[in-house]
C-alpha positions as YAML, in Angstrom:
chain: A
units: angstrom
residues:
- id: 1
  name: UNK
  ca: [66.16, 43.31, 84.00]
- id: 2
  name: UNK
  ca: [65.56, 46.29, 85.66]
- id: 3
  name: UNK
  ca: [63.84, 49.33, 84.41]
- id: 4
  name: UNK
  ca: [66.75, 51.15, 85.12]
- id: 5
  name: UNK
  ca: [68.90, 48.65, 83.41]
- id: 6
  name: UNK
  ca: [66.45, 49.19, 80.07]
- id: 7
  name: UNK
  ca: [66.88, 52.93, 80.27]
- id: 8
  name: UNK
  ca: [71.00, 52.57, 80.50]
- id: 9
  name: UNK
  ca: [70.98, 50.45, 77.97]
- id: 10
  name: UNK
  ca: [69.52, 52.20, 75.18]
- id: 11
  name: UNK
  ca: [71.24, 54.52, 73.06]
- id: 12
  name: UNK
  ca: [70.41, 57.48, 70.88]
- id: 13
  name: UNK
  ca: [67.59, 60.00, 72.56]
- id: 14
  name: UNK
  ca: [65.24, 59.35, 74.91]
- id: 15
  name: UNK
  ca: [61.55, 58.37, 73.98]
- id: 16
  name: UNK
  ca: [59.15, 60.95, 75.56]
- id: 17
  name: UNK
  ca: [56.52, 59.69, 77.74]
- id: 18
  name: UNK
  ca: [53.40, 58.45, 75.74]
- id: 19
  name: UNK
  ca: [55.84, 57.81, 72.85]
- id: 20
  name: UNK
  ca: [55.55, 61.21, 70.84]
- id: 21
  name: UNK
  ca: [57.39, 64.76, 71.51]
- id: 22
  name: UNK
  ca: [54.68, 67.42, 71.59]
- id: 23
  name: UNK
  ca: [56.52, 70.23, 70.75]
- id: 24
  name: UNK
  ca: [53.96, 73.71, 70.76]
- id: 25
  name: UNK
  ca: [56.31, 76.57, 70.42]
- id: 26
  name: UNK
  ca: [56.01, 79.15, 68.05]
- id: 27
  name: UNK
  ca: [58.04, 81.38, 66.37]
- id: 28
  name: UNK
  ca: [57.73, 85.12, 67.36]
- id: 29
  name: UNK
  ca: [56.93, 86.32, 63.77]
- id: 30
  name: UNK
  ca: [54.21, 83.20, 64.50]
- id: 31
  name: UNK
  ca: [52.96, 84.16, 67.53]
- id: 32
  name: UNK
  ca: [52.54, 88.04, 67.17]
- id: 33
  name: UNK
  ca: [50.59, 86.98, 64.36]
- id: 34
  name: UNK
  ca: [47.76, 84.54, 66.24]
- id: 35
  name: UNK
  ca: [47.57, 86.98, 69.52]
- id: 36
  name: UNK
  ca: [47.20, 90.74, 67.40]
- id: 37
  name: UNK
  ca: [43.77, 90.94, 68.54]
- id: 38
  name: UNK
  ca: [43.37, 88.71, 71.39]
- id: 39
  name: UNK
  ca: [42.64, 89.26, 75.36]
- id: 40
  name: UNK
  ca: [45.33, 88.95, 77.53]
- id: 41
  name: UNK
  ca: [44.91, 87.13, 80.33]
- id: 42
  name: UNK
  ca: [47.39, 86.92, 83.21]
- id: 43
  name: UNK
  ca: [48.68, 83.36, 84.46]
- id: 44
  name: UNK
  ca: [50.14, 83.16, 87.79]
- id: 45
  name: UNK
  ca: [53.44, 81.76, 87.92]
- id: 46
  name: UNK
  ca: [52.65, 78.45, 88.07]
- id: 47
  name: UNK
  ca: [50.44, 78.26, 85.05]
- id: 48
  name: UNK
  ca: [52.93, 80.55, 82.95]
- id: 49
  name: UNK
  ca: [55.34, 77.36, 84.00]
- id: 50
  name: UNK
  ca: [53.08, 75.28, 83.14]
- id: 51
  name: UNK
  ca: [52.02, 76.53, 79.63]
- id: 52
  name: UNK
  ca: [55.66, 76.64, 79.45]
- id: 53
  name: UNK
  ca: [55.75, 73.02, 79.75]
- id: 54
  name: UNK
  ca: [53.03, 72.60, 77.44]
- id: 55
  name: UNK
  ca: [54.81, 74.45, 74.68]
- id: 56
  name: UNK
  ca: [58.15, 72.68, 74.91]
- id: 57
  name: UNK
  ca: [56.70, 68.90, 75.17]
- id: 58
  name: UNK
  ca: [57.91, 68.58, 78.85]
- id: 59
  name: UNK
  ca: [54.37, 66.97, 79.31]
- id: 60
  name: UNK
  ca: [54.10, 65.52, 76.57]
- id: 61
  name: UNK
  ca: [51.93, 63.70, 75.10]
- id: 62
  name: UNK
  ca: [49.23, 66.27, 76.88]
- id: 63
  name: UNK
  ca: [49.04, 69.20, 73.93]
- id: 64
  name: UNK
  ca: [47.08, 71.67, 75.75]
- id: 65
  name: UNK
  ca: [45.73, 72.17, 79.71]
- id: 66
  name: UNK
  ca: [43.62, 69.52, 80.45]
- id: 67
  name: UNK
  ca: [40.07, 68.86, 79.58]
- id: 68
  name: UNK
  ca: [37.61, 67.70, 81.94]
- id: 69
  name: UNK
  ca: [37.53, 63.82, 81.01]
- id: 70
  name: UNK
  ca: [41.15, 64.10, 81.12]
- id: 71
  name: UNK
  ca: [40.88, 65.32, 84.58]
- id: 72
  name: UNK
  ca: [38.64, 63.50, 85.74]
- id: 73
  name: UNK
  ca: [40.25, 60.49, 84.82]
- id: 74
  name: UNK
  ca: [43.64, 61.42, 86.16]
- id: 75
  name: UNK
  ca: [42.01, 62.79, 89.84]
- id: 76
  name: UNK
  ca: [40.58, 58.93, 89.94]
- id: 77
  name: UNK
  ca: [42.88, 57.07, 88.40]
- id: 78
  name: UNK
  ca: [46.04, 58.69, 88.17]
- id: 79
  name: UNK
  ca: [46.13, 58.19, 84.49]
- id: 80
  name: UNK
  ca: [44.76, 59.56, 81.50]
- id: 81
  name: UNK
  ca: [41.52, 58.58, 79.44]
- id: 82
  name: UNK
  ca: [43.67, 56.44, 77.05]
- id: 83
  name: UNK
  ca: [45.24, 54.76, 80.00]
- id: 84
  name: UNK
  ca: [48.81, 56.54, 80.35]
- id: 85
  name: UNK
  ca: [50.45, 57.26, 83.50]
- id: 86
  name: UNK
  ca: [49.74, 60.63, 84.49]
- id: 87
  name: UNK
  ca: [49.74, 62.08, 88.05]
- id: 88
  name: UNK
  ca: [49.32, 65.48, 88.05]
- id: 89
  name: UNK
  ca: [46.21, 67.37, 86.73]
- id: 90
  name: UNK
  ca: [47.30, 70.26, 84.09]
- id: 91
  name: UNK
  ca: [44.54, 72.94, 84.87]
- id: 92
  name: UNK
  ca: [43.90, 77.01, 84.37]
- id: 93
  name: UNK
  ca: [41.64, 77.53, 87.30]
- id: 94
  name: UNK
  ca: [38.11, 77.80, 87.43]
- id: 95
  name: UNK
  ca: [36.16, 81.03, 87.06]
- id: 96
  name: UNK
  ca: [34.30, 83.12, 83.99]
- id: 97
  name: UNK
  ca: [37.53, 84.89, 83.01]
- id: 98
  name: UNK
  ca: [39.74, 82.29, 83.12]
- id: 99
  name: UNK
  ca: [38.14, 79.25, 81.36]
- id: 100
  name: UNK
  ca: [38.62, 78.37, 77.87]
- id: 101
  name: UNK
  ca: [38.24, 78.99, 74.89]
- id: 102
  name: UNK
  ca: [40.70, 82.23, 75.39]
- id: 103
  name: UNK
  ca: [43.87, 83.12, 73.94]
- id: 104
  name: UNK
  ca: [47.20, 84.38, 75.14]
- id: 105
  name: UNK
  ca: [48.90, 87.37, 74.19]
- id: 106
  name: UNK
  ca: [52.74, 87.63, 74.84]
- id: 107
  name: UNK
  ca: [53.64, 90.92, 76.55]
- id: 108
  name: UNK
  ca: [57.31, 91.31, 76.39]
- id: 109
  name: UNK
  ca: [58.52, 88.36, 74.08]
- id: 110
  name: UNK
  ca: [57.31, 84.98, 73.86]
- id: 111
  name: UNK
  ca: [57.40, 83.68, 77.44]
- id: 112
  name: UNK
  ca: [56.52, 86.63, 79.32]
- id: 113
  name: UNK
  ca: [53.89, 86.17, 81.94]
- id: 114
  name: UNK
  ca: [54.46, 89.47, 83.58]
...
């Protein structure tokens, strides 16, 4: 049987890779709340898609950008430490301003990355 014959033939939703949703959103009431105070810091467009990803689970199991064991691990082995699939590295460039730990402050509403 075919993975593709697995897939079609379970019902109900769809298990998310690594086995567990990671869903990060927050409310706005939430979010105002954490990011009163903080820095901003402006993400290109890719990153804002990708913390956009982040937030919603669509790469799950990873719950943040990646650190650098998880990295490393995926540049070598195309998986992550705990042996998942994983071929794309999740990153926030490297450079003083722009490496963690930092916080985000929305702008507009919760997804703007203007």
């Amino acid at each position: 049987m075919s993975i593709i014959d697995v897939a079609m033939a379970h019902e109900g939703p769809s298990v998310p890779h690594g086995g567990s949703l990671v869903e990060r959103a927050l409310e706005t009431e939430e979010l105002a709340e954490l990011v009163r105070d903080a820095p901003s810091l402006t993400l290109s467009p890719a990153e804002a898609a990708d913390l956009r990803a982040l937030a919603t689970g669509a790469y799950s199991p990873l719950t943040g950008f990646m650190s650098s064991a998880e990295h490393e691990a995926c540049k070598d082995t195309m998986r992550l430490p705990d042996g998942l699939l994983w071929l794309r590295p999740i990153l926030v460039p490297p450079g003083s301003s722009r490496r963690p730990p930092w916080r985000l402050r929305a702008r507009s509403g919760p997804w703007s990355h203007r």
